[in-house]
C-alpha positions in Angstrom: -98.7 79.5 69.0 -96.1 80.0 71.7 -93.0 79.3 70.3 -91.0 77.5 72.9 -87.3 78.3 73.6 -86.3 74.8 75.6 -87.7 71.7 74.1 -88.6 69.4 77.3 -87.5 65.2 77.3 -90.9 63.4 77.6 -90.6 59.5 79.8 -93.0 57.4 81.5 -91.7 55.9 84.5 -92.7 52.9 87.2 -94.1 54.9 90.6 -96.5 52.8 92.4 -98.1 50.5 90.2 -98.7 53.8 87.9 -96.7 54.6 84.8 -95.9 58.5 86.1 -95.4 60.6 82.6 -92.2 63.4 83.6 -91.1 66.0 81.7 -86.9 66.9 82.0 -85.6 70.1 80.9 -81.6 70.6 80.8 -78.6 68.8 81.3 -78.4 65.9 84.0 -74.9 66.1 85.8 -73.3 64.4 89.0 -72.5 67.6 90.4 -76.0 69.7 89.7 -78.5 69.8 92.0 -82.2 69.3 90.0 -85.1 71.4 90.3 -88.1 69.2 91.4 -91.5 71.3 90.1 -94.4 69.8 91.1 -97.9 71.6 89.2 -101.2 72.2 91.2 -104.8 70.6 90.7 -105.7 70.8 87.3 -102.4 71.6 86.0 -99.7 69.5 84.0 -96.1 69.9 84.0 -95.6 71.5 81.0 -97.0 74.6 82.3 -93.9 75.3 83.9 -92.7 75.6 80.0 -92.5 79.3 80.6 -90.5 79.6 83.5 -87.9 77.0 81.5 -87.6 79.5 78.7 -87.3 82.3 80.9 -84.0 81.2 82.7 -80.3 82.5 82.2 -79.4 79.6 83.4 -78.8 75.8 82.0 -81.0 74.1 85.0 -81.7 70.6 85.4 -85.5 70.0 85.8 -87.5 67.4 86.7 -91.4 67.8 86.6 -93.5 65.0 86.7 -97.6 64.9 85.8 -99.3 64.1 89.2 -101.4 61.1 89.4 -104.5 61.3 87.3 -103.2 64.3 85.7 -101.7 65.2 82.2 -100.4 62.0 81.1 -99.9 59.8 84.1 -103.1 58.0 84.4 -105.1 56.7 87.5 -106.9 53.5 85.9 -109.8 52.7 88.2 -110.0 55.3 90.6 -112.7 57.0 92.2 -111.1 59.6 94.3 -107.6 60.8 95.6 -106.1 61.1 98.9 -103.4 63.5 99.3 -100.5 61.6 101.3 -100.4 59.8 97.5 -99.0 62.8 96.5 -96.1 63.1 99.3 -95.3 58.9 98.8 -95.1 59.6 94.7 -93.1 62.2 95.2 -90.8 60.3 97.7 -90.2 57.6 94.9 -89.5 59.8 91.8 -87.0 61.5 93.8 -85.4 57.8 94.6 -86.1 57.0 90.7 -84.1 60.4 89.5 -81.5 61.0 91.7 -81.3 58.5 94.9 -80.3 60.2 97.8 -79.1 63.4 96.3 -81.3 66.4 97.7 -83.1 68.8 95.7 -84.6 72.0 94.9 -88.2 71.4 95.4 -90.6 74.3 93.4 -94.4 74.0 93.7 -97.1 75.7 92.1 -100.5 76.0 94.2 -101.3 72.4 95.4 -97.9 71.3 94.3 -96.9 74.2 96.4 -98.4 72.8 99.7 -97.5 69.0 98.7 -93.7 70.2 98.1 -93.9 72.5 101.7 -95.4 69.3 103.5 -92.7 67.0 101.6 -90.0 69.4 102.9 -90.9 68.7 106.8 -91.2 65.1 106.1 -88.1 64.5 104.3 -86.0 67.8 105.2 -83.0 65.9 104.4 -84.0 65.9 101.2 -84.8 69.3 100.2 -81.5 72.0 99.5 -84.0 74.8 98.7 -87.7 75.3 98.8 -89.8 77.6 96.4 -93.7 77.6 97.3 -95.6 79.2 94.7 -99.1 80.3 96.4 -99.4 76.7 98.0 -102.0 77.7 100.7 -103.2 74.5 101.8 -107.1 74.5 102.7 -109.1 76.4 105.5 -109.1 75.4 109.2 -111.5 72.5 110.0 -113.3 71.6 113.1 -113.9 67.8 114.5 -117.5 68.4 114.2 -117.5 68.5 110.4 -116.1 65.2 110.5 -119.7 63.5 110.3 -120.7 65.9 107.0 -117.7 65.5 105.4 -117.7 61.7 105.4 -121.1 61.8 104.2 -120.9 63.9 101.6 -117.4 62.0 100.3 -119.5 58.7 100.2 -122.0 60.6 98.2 -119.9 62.3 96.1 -118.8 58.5 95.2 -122.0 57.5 94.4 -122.4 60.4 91.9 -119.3 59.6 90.1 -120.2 56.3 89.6 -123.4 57.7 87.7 -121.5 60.1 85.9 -122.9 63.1 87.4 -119.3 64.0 88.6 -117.2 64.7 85.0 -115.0 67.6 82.9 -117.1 68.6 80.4 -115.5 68.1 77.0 -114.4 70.9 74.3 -115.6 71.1 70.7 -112.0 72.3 69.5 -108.1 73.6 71.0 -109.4 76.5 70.3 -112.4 76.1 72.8 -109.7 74.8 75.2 -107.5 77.9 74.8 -110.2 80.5 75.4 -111.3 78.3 78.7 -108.1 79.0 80.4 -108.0 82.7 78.9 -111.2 83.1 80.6 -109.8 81.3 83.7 -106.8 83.7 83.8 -107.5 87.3 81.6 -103.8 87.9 81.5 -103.1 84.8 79.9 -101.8 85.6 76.3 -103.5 83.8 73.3 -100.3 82.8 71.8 -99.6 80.9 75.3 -102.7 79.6 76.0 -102.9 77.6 73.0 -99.7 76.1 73.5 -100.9 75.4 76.9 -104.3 73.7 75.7 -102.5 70.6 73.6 -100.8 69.6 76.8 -103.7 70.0 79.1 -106.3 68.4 76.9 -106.3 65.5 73.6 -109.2 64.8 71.3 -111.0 61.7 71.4 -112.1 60.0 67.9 -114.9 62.6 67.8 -113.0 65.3 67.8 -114.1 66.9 70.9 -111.0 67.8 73.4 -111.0 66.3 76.9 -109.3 68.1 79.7 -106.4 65.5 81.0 -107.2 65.2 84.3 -109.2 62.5 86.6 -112.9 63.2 87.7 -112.7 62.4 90.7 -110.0 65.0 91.7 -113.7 66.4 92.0 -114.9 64.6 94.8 -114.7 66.2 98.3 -111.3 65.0 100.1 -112.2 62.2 103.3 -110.0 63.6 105.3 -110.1 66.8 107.2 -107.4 69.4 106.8 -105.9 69.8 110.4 -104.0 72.8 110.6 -101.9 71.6 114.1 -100.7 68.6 112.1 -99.4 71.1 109.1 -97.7 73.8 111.3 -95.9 71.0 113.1 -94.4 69.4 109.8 -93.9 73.3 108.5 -92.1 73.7 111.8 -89.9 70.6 110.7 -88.4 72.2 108.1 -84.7 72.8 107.9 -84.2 74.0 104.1 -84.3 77.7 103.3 -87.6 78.5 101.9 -89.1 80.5 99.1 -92.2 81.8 100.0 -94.3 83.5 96.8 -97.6 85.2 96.4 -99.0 86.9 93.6 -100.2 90.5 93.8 -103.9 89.8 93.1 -105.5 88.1 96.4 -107.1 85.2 94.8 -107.6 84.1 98.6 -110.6 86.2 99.1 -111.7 85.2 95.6 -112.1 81.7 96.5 -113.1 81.3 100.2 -115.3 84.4 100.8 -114.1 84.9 104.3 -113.6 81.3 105.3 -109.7 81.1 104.8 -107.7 84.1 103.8 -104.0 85.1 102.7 -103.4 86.6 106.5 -104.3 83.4 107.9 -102.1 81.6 105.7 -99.0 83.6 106.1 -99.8 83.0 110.0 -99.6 79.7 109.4 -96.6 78.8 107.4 -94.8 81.6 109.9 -94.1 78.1 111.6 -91.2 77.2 108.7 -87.9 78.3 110.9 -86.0 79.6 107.5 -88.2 81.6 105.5 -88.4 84.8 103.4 -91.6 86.2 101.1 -91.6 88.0 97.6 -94.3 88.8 95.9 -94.9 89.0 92.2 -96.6 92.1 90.3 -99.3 91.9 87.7 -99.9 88.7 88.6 -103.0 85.9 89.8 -102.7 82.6 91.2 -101.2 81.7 87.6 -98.0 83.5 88.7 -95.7 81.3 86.9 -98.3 82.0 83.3 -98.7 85.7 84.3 -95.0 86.8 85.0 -92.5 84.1 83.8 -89.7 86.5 83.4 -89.8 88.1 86.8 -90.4 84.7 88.4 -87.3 83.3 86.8 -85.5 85.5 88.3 -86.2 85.3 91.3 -86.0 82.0 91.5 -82.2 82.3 90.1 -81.2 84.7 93.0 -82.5 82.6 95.6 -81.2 79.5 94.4 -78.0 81.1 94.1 -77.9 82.2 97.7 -75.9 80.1 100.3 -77.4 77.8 102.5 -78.0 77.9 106.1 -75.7 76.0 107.9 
């Protein structure tokens, strides 16, 4: 088992009508600026465990479970619509530190969550670190039709359970699915990792923590002139990271790709790019140690005036 260096401070808090489980590493002060790390789909907070330990520094962080994730549940809910996402963040930053602004650090769809949160509320954000938050592929009008269709279908098949995470006899079972997810992921790691992204029911079998119907098709098109104009809004120096495996290509076959993206978030006034080596999409699990530091030297930066 991964023996961790940083114990995190576990607390549920009122967000919305939802009791929203966060995770707190460090030392709360008046005159620290938190960083705010928001996971990606199918994630939990205490994957950024790694990154904690890694550190040289005492930081104060703040990372909540999303909605229907981890331990914040989503009690009778049948799918998710992502500006949920952008008002629960807006009210755990109220909750934690009022008016303070933040470093914001997200990982994947936490990483295009924290970009679009950034343009909304620039006042807000000190720094911004976007861990290969891509967003989703260019959509036309005329899919509009389709894609309501199948969303009201998709409905229908979660209602008769045909939409579902299928269980896991044992942590162990757990562990090797995200080894086989991500090969570089050490055993030791990923079976600390398992306990926090799956529990056992009274049967014994393990059940991933997240929501079902984070599997059903999203309503609403993505619209790629509505993103680049809140990128565009963006007044915070920003982080830009990638890993060194494209796992673009991997996914989308064609239909959106890393050059497309890095066209598209060319729209953020202040921003530079690193990339990570020996890493996939599971930067922050791959490469803790080098992503550490990097985040430390850019946080440590001055900020444009």
């Amino acid at each position: 088992m991964y023996p961790i260096q940083k114990p995190a401070q576990s607390a549920f808090v009122p967000i919305r009508h939802l009791s929203y489980h966060v995770l707190q590493w460090g030392t709360p002060a008046p005159n620290t600026t938190p960083i705010v790390m928001v996971h990606g789909w199918m994630d939990v907070a205490a994957s950024f465990q790694f990154i904690i330990d890694a550190f040289k520094e005492d930081h104060w962080v703040i990372a909540p479970d999303w909605r229907g994730f981890g331990l914040t549940d989503a009690p009778n809910t049948d799918n998710f619509w992502f500006p949920d996402y952008l008002a629960d963040l807006d009210q755990l930053l109220d909750h934690f530190v009022g008016t303070r602004p933040v470093h914001l650090l997200g990982h994947s769809m936490g990483g295009h969550v924290a970009t679009m949160y950034a343009g909304i509320r620039p006042e807000r954000i000190r720094k911004l670190i976007n861990l290969e938050g891509f967003g989703m592929p260019a959509t036309r009008p005329s899919q509009a039709p389709g894609r309501l269709a199948q969303w009201m279908d998709e409905l229908k098949a979660l209602q008769r359970g045909e939409i579902e995470l299928k269980p896991y006899p044992s942590l162990d079972a757990v562990a090797q699915r995200l080894m086989k997810t991500n090969p570089r992921l050490g055993a030791d790691k990923a079976r600390w990792l398992a306990q926090h992204w799956a529990s056992a029911n009274e049967q014994g079998e393990w059940h991933i923590l997240g929501h079902a119907a984070h599997k059903v098709v999203n309503a609403q098109l993505f619209k790629t002139d509505e993103t680049e104009a809140i990128y565009a809004r963006i007044t915070a120096p920003v982080l830009n990271v990638v890993a060194s495996t494209d796992s673009m290509s991997q996914w989308w076959k064609g239909r959106y790709s890393l050059d497309e993206f890095m066209q598209r978030i060319a729209a953020v006034p202040h921003i530079s790019h690193a990339v990570i080596e020996e890493a996939g999409h599971m930067l922050h699990h791959d490469q803790p140690e080098a992503l550490a530091q990097l985040i430390e030297e850019f946080l440590s930066l001055p900020s444009v005036t």
